[in-house]
C-alpha positions in Angstrom: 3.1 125.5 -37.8 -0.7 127.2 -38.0 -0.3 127.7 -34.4 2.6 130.0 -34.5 1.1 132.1 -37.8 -1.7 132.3 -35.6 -0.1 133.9 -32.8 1.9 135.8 -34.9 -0.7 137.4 -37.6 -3.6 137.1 -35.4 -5.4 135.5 -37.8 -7.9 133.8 -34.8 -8.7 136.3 -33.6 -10.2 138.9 -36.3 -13.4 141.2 -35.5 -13.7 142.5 -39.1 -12.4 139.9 -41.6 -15.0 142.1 -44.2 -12.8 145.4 -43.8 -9.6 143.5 -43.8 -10.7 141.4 -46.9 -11.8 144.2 -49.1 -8.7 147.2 -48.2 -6.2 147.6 -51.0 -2.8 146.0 -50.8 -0.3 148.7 -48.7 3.6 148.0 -48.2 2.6 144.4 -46.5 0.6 141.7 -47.8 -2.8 140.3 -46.2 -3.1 137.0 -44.7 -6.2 135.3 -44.4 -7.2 132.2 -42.6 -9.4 129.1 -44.0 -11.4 126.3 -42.6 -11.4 123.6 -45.0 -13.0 120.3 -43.1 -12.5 118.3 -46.2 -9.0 118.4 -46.7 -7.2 115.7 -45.5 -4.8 113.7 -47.9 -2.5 114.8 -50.9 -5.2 115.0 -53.5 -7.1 118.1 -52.1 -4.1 119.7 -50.6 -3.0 119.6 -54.5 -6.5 120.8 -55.6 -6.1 123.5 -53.2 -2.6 124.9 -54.9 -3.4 124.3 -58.2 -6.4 126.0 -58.1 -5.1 129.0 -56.5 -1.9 129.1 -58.1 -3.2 131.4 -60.8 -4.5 134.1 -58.7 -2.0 137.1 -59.4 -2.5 138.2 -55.6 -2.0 135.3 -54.2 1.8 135.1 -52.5 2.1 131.5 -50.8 0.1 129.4 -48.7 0.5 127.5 -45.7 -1.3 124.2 -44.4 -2.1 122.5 -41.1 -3.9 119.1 -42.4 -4.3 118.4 -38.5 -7.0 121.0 -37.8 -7.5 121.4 -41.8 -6.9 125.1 -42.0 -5.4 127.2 -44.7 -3.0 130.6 -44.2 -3.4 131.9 -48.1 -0.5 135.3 -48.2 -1.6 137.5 -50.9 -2.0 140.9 -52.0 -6.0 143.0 -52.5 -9.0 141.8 -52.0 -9.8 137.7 -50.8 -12.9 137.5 -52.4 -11.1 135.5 -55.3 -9.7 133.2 -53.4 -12.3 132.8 -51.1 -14.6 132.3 -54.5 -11.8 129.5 -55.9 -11.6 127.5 -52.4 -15.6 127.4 -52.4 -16.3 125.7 -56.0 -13.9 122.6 -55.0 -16.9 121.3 -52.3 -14.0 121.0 -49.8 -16.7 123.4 -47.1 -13.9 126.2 -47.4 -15.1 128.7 -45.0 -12.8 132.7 -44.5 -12.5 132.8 -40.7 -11.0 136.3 -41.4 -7.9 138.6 -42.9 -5.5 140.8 -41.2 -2.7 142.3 -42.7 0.9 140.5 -42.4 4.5 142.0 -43.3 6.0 141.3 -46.3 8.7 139.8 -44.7 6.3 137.2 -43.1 4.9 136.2 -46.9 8.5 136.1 -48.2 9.9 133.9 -45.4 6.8 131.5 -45.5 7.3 131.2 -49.4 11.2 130.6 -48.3 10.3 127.9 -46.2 8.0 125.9 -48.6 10.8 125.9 -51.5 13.4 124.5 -49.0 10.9 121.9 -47.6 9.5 120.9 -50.9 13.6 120.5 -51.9 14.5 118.1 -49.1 11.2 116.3 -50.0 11.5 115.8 -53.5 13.7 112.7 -53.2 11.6 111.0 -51.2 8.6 111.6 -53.5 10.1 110.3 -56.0 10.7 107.4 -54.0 7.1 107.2 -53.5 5.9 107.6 -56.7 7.9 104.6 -58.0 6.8 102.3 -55.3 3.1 103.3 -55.8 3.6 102.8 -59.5 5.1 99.4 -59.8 2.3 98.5 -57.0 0.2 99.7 -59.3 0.9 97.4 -62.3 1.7 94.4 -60.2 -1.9 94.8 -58.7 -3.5 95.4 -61.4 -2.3 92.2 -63.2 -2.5 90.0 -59.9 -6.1 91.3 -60.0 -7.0 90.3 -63.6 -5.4 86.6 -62.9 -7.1 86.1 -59.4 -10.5 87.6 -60.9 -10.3 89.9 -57.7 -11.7 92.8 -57.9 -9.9 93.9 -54.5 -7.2 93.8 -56.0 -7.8 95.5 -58.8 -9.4 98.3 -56.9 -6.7 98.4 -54.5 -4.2 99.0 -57.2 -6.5 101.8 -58.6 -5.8 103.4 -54.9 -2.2 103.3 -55.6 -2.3 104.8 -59.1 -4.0 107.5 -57.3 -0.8 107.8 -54.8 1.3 108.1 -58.2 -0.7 110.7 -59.5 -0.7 113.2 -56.7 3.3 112.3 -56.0 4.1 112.9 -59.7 1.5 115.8 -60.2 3.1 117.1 -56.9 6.7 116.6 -58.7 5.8 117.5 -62.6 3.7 121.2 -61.5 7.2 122.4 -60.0 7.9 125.5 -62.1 5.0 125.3 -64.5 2.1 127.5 -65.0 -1.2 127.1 -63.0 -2.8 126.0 -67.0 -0.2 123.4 -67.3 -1.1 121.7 -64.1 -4.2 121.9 -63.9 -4.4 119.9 -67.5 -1.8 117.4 -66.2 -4.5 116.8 -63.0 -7.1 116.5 -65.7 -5.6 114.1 -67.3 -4.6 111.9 -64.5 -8.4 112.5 -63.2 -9.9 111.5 -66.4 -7.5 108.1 -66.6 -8.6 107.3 -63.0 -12.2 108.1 -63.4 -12.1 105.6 -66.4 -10.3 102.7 -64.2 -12.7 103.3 -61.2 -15.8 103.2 -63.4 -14.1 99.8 -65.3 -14.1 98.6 -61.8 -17.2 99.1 -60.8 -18.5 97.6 -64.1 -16.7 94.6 -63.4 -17.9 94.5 -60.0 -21.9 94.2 -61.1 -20.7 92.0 -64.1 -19.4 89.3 -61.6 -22.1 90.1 -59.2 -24.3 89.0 -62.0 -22.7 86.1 -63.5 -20.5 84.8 -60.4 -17.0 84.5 -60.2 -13.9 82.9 -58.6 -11.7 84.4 -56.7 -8.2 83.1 -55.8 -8.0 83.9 -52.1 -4.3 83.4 -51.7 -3.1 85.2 -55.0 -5.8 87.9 -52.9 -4.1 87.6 -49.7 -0.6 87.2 -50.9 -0.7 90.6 -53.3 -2.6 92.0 -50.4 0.1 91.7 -48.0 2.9 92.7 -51.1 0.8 95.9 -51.0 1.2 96.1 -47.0 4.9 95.9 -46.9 5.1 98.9 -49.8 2.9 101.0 -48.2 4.6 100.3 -44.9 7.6 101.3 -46.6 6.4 104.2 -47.7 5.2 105.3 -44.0 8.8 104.8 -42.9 10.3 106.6 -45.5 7.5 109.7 -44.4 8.3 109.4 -41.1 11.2 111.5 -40.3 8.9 114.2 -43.1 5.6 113.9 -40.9 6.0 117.1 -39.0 7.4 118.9 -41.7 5.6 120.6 -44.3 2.0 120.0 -44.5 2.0 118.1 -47.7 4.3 115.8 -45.8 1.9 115.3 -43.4 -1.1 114.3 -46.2 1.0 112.1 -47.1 1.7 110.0 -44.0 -2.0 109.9 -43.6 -2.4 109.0 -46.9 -0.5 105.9 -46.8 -1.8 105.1 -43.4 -5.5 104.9 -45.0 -3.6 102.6 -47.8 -2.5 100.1 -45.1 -5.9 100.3 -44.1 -7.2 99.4 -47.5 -4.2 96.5 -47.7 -5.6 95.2 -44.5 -9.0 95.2 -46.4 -8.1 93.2 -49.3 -6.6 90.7 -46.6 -9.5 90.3 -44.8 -11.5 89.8 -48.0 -9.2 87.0 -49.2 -9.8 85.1 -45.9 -13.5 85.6 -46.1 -13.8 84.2 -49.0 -11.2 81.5 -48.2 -13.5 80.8 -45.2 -16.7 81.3 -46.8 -16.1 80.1 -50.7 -18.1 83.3 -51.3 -17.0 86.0 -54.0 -19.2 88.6 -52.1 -16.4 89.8 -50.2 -14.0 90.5 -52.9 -17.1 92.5 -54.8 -17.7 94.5 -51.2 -13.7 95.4 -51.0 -13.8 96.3 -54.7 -17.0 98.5 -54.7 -16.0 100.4 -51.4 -12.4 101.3 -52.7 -13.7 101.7 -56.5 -15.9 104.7 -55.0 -13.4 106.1 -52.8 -11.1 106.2 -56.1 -14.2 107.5 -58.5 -14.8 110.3 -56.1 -11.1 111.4 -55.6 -10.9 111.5 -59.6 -14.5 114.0 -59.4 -13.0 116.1 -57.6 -9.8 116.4 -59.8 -11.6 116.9 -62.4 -13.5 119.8 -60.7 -10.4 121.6 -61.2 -10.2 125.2 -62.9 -7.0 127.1 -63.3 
């Protein structure tokens, strides 16, 4: 998809993004062209939109999570969104601005609301697989004293949030998302740091954990998350949120896998230190996803 903008806006190949980025807007809008190394799952592509979405010049964007580059359409001058992408800490970088037709901003905005049509169903698939996961690891967790499994199902509340934030923002203003990723940020920021608390607590005083509730939950969470990479299979190629999201869910088999292998160590070893490992690593990954959400401004 960025390949063909490329060829056709020229976007790689700019000699003076700084007079581009600064001209007024004439009968066609600007495009410019971002390297953002960070982004690669749902979250950031969301913190991407919904921090842009209330730029007045901004027209539509256009992702490639493959090469993590950003086409932003939009009208004046880029320094604001150049400013915007910069404060998330994603390494946003302008490679430069030409000028594209209007017709080229109106068709990529065209092709984003038919995409994100044909792809609402199957978010909403998602999010209700990644929200009963969710609960039922979360109280497997607190009855196995795991906390794998309780980080694990923190990594699927995150899937829910960006699936339903992705799904509620549709059609609302740029203040009204941006509180809804808030509050979602500040609800996982509060679970990851529970986590984490537990983690030292039973690193402190010991605990048990039940390897097979660990291992059995574990491979529960698998087969869901494999079912979600089915279900984004025939949607990987599409649009680039699409795409986030089958990497997403690959990283979450990965993190299954992880609780797995944790439930057999300590099988193996009668050891809770590789639950508390499993549940620190994924309670980080979770606390710094919900940072960044809340580094949101609208």
């Amino acid at each position: 998809m960025m390949s063909s903008c490329e060829k056709s806006c020229g976007c790689g190949s700019v000699s003076a993004p700084a007079e581009a980025a600064s001209a007024p807007s004439t009968e066609g809008a600007w495009v410019s062209h971002f390297s953002v190394p960070k982004m690669d799952c749902p979250s950031e592509e969301r913190m991407i939109r919904l921090a842009l979405n209330s730029l007045p010049e901004l027209r539509s964007l256009s992702f490639d999570l493959s090469s993590r580059q950003v086409l932003a359409f939009h009208d004046g001058a880029v320094d604001p969104i150049t400013t915007k992408l910069e404060s998330l800490g994603l390494g946003a970088a302008l490679l430069g601005t030409q000028p594209a037709s209007q017709e080229a901003a109106s068709t990529n905005r065209a092709d984003e609301e038919l995409a994100a049509s044909k792809e609402a169903s199957t978010l909403k698939i998602l999010l209700g697989i990644n929200a009963a996961m969710f609960v039922i690891e979360m109280g497997a967790g607190l009855i196995a004293q795991s906390t794998g499994l309780i980080a694990d199902s923190l990594d699927m509340f995150a899937d829910a949030a960006v699936y339903g934030l992705a799904l509620f923002a549709v059609g609302r203003s740029a203040q009204l998302q941006v509180r809804a990723a808030h509050l979602a940020g500040f609800f996982q920021i509060l679970l990851a740091l529970g986590v984490l608390v537990e983690v030292a607590r039973r690193f402190h005083y010991g605990s048990e954990p039940e390897s097979m509730l660990m291992m059995g939950i574990g491979l529960v969470a698998l087969v869901a998350n494999a079912s979600c990479l089915l279900m984004i299979y025939g949607h990987r190629e599409g649009g680039a949120h699409m795409k986030a999201s089958w990497i997403f869910s690959a990283n979450d088999v990965l993190a299954n896998i992880g609780v797995i292998v944790a439930g057999a160590l300590v099988a193996w070893t009668g050891s809770p230190y590789p639950d508390l490992v499993i549940g620190t690593v994924v309670g980080l990954i979770v606390l710094n996803g919900a940072r960044r959400i809340l580094a949101l401004k609208a």
